[in-house]
N, C-alpha and C positions, 0 to 999 in steps of 0.2 A: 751201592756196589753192584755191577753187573752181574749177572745171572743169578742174584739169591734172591730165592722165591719171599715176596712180603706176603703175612699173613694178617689180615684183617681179623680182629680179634672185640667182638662185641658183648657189651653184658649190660644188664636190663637196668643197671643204678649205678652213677657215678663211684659210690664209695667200695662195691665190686669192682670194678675198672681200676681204682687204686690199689686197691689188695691183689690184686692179680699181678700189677705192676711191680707193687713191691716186694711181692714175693716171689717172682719169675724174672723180676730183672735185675731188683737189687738199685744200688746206688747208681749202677753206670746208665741207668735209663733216660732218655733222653724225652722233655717236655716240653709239648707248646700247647697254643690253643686254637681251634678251627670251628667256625662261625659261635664262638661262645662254648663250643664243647672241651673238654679234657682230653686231649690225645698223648699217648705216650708211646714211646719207640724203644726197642733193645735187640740183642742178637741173643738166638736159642736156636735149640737144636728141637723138631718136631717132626716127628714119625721118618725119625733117623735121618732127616735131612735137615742140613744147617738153614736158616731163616732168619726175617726182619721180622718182630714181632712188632703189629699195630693195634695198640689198643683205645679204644673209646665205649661210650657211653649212651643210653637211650635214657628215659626216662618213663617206662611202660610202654602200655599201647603206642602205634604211629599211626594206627589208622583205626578209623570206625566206621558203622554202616551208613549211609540215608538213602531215601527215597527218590525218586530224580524230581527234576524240579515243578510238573506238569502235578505230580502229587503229595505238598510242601504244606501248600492253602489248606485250612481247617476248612472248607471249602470248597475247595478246589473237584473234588470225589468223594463218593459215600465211602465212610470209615472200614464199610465191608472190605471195599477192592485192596484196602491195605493189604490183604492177606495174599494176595494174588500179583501184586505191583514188585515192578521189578526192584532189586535193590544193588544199588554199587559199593566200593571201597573207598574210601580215599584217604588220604594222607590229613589227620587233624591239625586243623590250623595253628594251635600252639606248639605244634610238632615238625613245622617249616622248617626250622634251624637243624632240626635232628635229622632230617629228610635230606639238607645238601651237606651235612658234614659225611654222611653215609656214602652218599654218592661220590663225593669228590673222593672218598678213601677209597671208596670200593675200585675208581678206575684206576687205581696205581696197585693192586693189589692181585694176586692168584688165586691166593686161600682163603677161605674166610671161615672161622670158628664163631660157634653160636654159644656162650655165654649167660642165657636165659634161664632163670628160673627153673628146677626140674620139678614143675608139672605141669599140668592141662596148659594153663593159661602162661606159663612160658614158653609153652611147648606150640603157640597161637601166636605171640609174640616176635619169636626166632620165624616165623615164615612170614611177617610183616616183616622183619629185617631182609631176610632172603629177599624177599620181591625186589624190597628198594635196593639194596647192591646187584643183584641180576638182572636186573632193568640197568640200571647204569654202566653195570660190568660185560653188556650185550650178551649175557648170557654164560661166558665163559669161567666163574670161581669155582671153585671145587669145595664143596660145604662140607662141613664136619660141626657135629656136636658134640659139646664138653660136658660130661653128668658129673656132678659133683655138688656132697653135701656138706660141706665147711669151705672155709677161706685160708685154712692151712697150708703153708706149702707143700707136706705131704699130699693132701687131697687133691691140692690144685696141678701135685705133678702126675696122679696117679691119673686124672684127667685127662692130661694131656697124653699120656702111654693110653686112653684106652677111649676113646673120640668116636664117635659112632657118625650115622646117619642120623638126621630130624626125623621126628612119628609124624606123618600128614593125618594119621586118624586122630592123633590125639588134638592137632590143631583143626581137623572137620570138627570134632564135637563141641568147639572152644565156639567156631564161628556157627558151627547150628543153633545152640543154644543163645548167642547173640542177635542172629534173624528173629527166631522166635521171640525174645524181650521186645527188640523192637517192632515186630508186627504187631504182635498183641497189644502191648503198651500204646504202641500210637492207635491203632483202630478203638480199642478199648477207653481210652482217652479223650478220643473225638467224638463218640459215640455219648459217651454221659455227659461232656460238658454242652456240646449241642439241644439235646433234649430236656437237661436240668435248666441250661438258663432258658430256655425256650418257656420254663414253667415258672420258672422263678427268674424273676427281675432282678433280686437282690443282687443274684450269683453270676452278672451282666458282664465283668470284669476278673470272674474269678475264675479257673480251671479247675474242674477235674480229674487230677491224676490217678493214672491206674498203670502198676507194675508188677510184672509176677515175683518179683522181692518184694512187694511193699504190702503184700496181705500179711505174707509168712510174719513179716517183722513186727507190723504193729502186731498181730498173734503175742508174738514175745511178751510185747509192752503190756495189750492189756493182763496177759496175764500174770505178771509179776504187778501190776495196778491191782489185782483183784486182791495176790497170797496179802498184799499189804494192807488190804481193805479191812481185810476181812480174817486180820491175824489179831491173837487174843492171848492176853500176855498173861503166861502161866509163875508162880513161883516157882524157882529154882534155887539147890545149895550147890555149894561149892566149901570143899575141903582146905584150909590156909595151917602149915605147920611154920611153928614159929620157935627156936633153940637158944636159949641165952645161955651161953656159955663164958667164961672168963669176963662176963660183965658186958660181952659182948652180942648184941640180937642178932640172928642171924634169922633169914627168910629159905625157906623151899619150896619151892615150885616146879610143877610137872605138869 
């Protein structure tokens, strides 16, 4: 229809995309599918103007870090420079399909709502979507975020009455903390599997990995390895009432 503004309408998991669908549009919603995604279409009213609501789907991250390609080789540079070497973005290769369903929507659209998870790392997510629709959309949609904690229709309309801007601080410290795993992780990585097998033959074929989650975690494991090591089985009672009344047993439990 001429002149009503379509709104791009994206949210971080398929089965959100449906809930939103069918609770904002109802039966008359109109669906198809665009490069394997779930899109769906309906008419609503959004921040007091009538509109095409377009909704679809990601499936988390679209993009993640790496290295360029000069520092890739375990090899290639001393594991130090990692720290120092430049890093880019790009669009993750299982996440192609999600990459031109975005685009192709975003160039038929005005508005776009961000749908992402309300924290940190949705709040990281919604400006990997922003990128790939404002790259596409040359720049031109008008973003808004939806904060919302259920998939009620209440929630989802109260959402839509109160749409803010995206946090870029909350997505800086989503992608700081993503640099830092992978500088560390790789420099860290290359540095002990280099020098270990260098000493040991054995370990010719094998890596060494190193993550700043993989210390914490094993932490966890051995220590629930040890409480069971090292756990020593005490007697215990327990209280059983038992009522026979009209011939009948009866148990209580509390």
């Amino acid at each position: 229809m001429p002149g009503v503004i379509k709104v791009l309408n994206v949210a971080e998991k398929p089965s959100v995309a449906r809930e939103i669908t069918r609770q904002l549009g109802g039966a008359g919603a109109q669906r198809r599918d665009s490069h394997g995604m779930h899109v769906s279409e309906f008419p609503f009213t959004l921040r007091h103007t009538p509109c095409r609501m377009v909704v679809t789907a990601i499936r988390g991250h679209l993009m993640d870090n790496h290295f360029p390609e000069q520092f890739q080789g375990w090899k290639s540079c001393p594991p130090s420079s990692l720290f120092t070497a430049p890093v880019h973005r790009k669009v993750i290769p299982d996440c192609q399909d999600l990459d031109r369903n975005l685009q192709q929507l975003a160039r038929q659209c005005q508005w776009l709502v961000l749908w992402l998870d309300c924290d940190r790392e949705g709040e990281a997510i919604a400006f990997e979507v922003l990128e790939v629709c404002q790259r596409a959309a040359a720049g031109r949609l008008q973003v808004f975020r939806a904060v919302f904690s259920a998939l009620t229709q209440r929630d989802l309309l109260h959402a839509c009455e109160t749409l803010r801007q995206p946090d870029r601080r909350l997505s800086d410290a989503v992608e700081a903390r993503q640099e830092v795993d992978l500088r560390a992780g790789a420099a860290f990585t290359r540095w002990m599997t280099l020098r270990y097998q260098a000493k040991f033959p054995e370990l010719s074929d094998q890596p060494l990995s190193y993550g700043p989650c993989q210390f914490p975690t094993l932490g966890f494991v051995v220590e629930r390895y040890m409480r069971i090591r090292n756990f020593v089985a005490e007697t215990f009672w327990s209280i059983r009432a038992e009522v026979v009344k009209a011939g009948q047993l009866m148990h209580f439990a509390w």
